[in-house]
KOLDRENTOR-949658 format. One record per residue (C-alpha): x, z, y. Coordinates in steps of 0.5 Angstrom, whole numbers, plus 500, padded with zeros to 3 digits. Layout:
N
XZY...
***
This chain:
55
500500500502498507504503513498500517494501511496509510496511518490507518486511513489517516487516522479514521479521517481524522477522526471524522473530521473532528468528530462533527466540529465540537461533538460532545466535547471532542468525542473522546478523541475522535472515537479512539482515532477511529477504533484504533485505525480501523484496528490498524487496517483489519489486522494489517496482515497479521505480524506476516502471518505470525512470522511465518508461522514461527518458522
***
């Protein structure tokens, strides 16, 4: 499994977890941990394409 895939994960679980403890409050947090893991996961295979293109 890739890096981006495990800080991926690690991030969205996170995120969930911190999400129902101070809802309000810690939503400014939480979403961004999220997104941002879910963007780490989606475009994981990204930078491998990129570079076989520039070849």
């Amino acid at each position: 499994m890739k890096s981006q895939v495990k800080w991926g994960a690690g991030m969205i679980i996170l995120g969930v977890i911190i999400s129902p403890i101070a809802f309000p409050f810690l939503l400014f947090y939480a979403v961004p941990l999220v997104c941002i893991g879910a963007a780490l996961i989606v475009f994981r295979s990204r930078e491998d394409r990129i570079e076989q293109a520039e070849e």
